[in-house]
C-alpha positions as CSV (number, residue, x, y, z in Angstrom):
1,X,121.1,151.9,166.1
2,X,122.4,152.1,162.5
3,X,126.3,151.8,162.4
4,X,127.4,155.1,161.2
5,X,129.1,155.6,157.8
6,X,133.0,156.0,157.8
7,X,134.3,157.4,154.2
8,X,138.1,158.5,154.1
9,X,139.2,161.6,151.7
10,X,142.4,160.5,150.3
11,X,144.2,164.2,149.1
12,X,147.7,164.1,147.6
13,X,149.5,166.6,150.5
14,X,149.0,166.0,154.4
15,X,148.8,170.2,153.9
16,X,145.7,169.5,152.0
17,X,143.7,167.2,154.4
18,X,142.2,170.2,156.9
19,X,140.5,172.0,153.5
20,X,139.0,169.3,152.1
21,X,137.8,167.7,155.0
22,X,136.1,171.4,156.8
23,X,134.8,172.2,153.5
24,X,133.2,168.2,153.1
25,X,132.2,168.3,156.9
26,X,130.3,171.1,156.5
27,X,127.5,169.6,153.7
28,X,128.1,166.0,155.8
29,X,124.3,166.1,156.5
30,X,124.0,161.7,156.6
31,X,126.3,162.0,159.9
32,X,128.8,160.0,158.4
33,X,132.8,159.7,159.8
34,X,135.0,161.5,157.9
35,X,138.5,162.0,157.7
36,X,140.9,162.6,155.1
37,X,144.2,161.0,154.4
38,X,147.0,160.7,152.5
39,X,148.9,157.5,150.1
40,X,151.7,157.7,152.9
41,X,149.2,157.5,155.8
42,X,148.4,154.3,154.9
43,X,149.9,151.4,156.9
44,X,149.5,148.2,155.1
45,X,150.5,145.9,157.2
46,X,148.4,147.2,160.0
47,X,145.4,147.6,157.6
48,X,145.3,151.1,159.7
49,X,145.3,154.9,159.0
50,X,146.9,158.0,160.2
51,X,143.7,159.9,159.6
52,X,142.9,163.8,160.7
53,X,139.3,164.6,161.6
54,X,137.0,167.2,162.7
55,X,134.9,167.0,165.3
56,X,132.9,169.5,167.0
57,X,135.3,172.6,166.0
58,X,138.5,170.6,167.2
59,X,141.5,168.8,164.7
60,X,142.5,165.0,165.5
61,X,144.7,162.8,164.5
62,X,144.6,159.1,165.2
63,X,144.8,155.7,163.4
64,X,141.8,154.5,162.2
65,X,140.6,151.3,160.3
66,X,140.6,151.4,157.2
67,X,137.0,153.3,155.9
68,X,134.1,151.5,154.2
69,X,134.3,153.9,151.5
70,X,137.2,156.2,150.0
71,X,136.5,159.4,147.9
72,X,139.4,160.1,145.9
73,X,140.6,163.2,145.7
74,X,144.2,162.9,144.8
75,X,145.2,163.9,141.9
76,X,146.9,160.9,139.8
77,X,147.6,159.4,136.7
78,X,148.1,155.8,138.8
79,X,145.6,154.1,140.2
80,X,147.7,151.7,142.3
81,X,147.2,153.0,145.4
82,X,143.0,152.7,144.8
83,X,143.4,149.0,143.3
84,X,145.2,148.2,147.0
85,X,142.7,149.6,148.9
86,X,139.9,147.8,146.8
87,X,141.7,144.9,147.4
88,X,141.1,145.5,151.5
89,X,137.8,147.3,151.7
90,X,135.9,145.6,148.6
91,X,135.4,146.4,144.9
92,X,134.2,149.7,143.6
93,X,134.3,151.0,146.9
94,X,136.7,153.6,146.1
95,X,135.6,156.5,143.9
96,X,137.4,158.4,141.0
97,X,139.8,155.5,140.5
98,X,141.7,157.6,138.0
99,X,141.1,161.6,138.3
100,X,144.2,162.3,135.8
101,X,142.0,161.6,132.3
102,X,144.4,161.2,129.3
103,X,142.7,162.6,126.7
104,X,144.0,159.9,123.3
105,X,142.6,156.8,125.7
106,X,139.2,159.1,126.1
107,X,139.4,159.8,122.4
108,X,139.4,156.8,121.5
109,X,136.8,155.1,124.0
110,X,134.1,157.7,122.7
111,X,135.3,156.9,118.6
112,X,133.6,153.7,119.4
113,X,130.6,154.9,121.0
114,X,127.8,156.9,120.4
115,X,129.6,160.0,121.0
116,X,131.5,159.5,118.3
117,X,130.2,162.5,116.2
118,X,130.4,165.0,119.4
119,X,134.4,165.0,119.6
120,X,136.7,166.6,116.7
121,X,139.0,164.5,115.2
122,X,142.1,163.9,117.6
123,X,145.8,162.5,116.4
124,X,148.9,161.6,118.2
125,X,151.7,164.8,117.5
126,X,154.4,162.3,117.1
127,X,152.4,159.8,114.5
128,X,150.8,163.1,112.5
129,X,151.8,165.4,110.1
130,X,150.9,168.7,111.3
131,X,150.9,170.5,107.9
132,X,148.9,168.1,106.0
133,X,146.0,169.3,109.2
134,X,146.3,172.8,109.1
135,X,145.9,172.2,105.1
136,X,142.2,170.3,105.9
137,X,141.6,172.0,109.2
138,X,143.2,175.5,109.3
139,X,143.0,175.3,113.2
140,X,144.4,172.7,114.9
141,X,145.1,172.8,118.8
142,X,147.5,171.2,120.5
143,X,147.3,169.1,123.8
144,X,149.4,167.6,126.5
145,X,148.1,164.5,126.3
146,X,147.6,164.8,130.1
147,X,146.3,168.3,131.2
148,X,144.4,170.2,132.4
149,X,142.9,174.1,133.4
150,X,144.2,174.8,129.4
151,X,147.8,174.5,130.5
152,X,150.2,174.5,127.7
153,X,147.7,174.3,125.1
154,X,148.7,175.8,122.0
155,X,146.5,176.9,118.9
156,X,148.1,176.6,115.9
157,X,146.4,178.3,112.8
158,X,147.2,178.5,108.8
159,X,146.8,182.0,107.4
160,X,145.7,183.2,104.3
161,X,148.8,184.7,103.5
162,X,150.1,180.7,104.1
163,X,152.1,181.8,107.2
164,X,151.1,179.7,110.6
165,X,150.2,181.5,113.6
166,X,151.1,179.5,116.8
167,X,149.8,181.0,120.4
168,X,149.2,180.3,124.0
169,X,146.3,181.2,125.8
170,X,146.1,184.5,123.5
171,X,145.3,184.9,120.0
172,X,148.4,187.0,119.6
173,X,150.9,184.4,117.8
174,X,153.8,183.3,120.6
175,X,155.5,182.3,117.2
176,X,155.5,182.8,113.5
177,X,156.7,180.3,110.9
178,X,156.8,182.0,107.4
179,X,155.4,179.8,104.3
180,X,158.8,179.0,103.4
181,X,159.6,177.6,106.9
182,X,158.8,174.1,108.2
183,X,156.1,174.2,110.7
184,X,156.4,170.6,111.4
185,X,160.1,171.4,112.2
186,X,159.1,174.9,114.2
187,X,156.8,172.0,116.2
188,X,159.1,170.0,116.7
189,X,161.4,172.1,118.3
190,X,158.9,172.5,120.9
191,X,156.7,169.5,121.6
192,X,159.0,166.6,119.7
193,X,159.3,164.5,122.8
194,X,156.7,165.7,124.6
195,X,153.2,163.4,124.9
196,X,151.1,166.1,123.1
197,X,147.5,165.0,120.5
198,X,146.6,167.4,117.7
199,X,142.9,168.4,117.7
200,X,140.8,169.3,115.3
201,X,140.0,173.2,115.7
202,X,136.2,173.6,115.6
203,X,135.4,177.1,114.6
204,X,132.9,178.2,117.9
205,X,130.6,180.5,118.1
206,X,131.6,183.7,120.1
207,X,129.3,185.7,122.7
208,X,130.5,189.4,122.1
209,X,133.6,188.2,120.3
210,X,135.2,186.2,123.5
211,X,135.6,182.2,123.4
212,X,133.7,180.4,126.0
213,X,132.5,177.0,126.6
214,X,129.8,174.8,128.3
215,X,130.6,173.2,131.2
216,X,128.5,170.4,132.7
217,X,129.6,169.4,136.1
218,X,127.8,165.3,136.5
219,X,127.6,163.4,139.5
220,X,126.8,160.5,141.4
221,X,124.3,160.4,144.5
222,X,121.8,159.1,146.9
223,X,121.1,156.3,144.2
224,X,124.1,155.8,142.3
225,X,123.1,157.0,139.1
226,X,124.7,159.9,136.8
227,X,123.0,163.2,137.1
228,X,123.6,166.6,135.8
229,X,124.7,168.8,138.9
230,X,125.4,172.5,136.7
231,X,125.3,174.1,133.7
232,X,127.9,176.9,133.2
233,X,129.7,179.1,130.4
234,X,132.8,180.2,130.8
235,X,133.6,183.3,128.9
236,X,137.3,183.8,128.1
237,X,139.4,186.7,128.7
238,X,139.1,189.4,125.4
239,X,141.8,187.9,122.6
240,X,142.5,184.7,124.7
241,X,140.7,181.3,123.3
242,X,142.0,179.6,127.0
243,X,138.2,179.1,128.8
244,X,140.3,178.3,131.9
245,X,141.2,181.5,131.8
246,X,137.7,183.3,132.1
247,X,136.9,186.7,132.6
248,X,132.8,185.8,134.0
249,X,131.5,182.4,134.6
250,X,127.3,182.5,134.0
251,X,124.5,179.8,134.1
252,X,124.3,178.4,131.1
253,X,120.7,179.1,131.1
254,X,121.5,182.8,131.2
255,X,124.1,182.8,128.0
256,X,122.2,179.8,125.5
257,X,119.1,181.5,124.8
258,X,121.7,184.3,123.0
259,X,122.3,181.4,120.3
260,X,118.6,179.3,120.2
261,X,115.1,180.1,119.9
262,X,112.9,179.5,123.1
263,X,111.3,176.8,121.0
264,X,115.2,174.7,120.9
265,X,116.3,175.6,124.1
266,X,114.6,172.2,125.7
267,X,116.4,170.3,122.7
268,X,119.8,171.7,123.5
269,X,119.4,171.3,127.4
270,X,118.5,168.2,126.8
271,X,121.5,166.9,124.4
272,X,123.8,168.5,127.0
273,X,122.7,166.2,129.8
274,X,122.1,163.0,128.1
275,X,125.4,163.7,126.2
276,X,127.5,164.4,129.2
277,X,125.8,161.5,131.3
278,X,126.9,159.0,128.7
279,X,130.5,160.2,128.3
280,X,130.4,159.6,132.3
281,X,129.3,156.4,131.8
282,X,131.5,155.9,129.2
283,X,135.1,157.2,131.0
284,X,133.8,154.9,133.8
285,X,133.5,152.1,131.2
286,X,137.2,152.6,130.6
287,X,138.9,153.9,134.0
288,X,136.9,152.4,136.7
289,X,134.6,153.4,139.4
290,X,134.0,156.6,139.1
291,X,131.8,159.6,141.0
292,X,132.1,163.2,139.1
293,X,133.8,164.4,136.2
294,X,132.9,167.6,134.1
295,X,132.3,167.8,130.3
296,X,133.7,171.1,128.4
297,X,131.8,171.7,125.1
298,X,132.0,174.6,122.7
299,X,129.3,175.5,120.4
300,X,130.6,175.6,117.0
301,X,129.5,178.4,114.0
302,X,126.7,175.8,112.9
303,X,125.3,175.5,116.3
304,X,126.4,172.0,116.7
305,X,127.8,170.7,119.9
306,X,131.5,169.6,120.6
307,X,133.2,167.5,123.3
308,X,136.0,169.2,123.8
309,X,137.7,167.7,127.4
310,X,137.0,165.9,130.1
311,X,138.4,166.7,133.8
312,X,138.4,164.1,136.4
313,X,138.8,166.9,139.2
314,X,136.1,169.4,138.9
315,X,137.2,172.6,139.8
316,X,134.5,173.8,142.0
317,X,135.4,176.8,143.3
318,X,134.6,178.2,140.1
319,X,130.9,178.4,140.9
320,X,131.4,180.8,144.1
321,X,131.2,183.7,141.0
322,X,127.7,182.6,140.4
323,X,125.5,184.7,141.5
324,X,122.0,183.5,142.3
325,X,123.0,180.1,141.5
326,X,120.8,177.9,143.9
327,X,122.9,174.5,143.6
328,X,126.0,175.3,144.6
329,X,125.6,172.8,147.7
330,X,124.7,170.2,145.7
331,X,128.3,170.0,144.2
332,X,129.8,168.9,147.3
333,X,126.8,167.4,148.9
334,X,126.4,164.4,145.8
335,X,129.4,163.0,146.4
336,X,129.2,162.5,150.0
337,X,126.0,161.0,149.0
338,X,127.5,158.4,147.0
339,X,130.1,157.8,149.3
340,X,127.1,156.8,151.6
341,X,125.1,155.3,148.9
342,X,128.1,153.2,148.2
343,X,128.7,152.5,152.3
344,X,125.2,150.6,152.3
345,X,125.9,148.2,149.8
346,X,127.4,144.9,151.1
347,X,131.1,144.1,150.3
């Protein structure tokens, strides 16, 4: 009888573990033994566990070898505690190394690839000069340089009247800086010590004059390969730029024909998934193993594509809203099926 596949969950909070792991048990259709952890369950010197499981409707807790596979779902910007466990269970057997992307290092991997002319222009705050972007640009947005679900990012934009318009989440300005005022100094004030990149602000199309973006959700499975898993838009709030903040979520396939002819929709379906498999393959290149990310685009006036973000954690509850949207298992079913993919290859 095949020896049974054990794959721990390692979640940041202990209150975390029974979510993850009932939500996870319930697409666990390869059998396999799962159980979900925490950093400060591990005991090293024991090369043991405190691990919580489900099994049959009833909650244990026990210590349990270490897995032959780990599926990281702790958010981090480390990847020390992963690196250890390699160390014990073998290499790339831990998944999603590092799910806390920081967007300069991603800028910079995909300036040197062939993504290169999918991603706007990016700048550290504290090496730029603000002005001298809004001059070329007239939008710029600016980043936490570690992020994510839009938080704190602030769209900074050059009037006519040579005033500069800075907001959050809305398009209503937070803050105003007259022409005769320094907005590099108004910045400053603000995000001066803070780890912050300046993007260039493409000018995107809008579906009935609200923002939204493309979101391609790529994973790993049965065979270890990238693969596109969805296809959604988000569709921002009225007067908010923030996608994160969305007033409807829609299949892509459902909102893109508004903005091609049937006769380019196979071309632009097609650039999403072989651009969004290679920027996988290229933020595994540089973080380490790696088993879903999503890619956020935005369409720009032209019709041209732009990589806008990366997020190392999904967020998949976004696609309960979907209505007729026949793969929503598949989102938490791939992984599982790389964890096992990854459980039958020899250390």
């Amino acid at each position: 009888m095949e020896k049974r596949s054990s794959v721990g969950i390692l979640v940041s909070r202990r209150s975390s573990r029974k979510g993850i792991l009932k939500l996870l048990q319930r697409y666990n259709h390869l059998n396999m033994k799962l159980f979900a952890f925490t950093p400060a369950d591990i005991l090293w010197k024991e090369k043991r566990i405190i691990g919580l499981s489900l099994k049959k409707g009833i909650w244990k807790q026990s210590v349990v070898p270490f897995p032959q596979v780990v599926y990281n779902r702790c958010y981090n910007k480390k990847g020390t505690t992963i690196h250890r466990l390699e160390k014990a269970i073998g290499r790339n057997k831990c998944f999603n190394h590092i799910n806390f992307f920081n967007k300069w290092e991603l800028y910079n991997q995909f300036k040197q690839s062939d993504l290169k002319s999918y991603v706007p222009d990016t700048f550290l705050y504290d090496e730029t000069n603000v002005s001298e972007l809004l001059e070329k640009y007239k939008v710029v947005y600016l980043k936490p340089a570690y992020g994510s679900k839009g938080e704190s990012v602030h769209r900074v934009e050059l009037k006519e009247n040579g005033d500069v318009h800075i907001a959050l989440h809305t398009l209503t300005p937070k803050y105003i800086c007259r022409r005769h005022e320094s907005i590099q100094e108004k910045l400053d004030e603000r995000f001066g010590q803070k780890n912050y990149v300046v993007q260039q602000g493409v000018r995107s199309s809008q579906l009935d004059h609200q923002f939204f973006d493309i979101r391609v959700l790529v994973q790993k499975g049965f065979l270890g390969e990238w693969m596109v898993t969805a296809k959604t838009c988000r569709v921002a709030y009225k007067k908010y730029y923030n996608t994160s903040m969305c007033d409807t979520i829609y299949d892509a396939a459902d909102i893109l024909p508004r903005f091609f002819s049937p006769d380019k929709m196979k071309d632009i379906f097609r650039s999403l998934v072989e651009v969004s498999v290679q920027a996988a393959k290229d933020a595994e290149t540089h973080l380490g193993s790696l088993g879903e990310l999503s890619v956020d685009f935005v369409l720009d006036e032209q019709r041209k594509l732009w990589i806008i973000e990366l997020n190392g954690k999904p967020q998949k509850d976004l696609y309960k809203e979907l209505t007729g949207f026949t793969f929503k298992n598949l989102i938490y079913i791939r992984p599982l099926e790389y964890a096992y993919f990854l459980s039958r290859i020899a250390r």
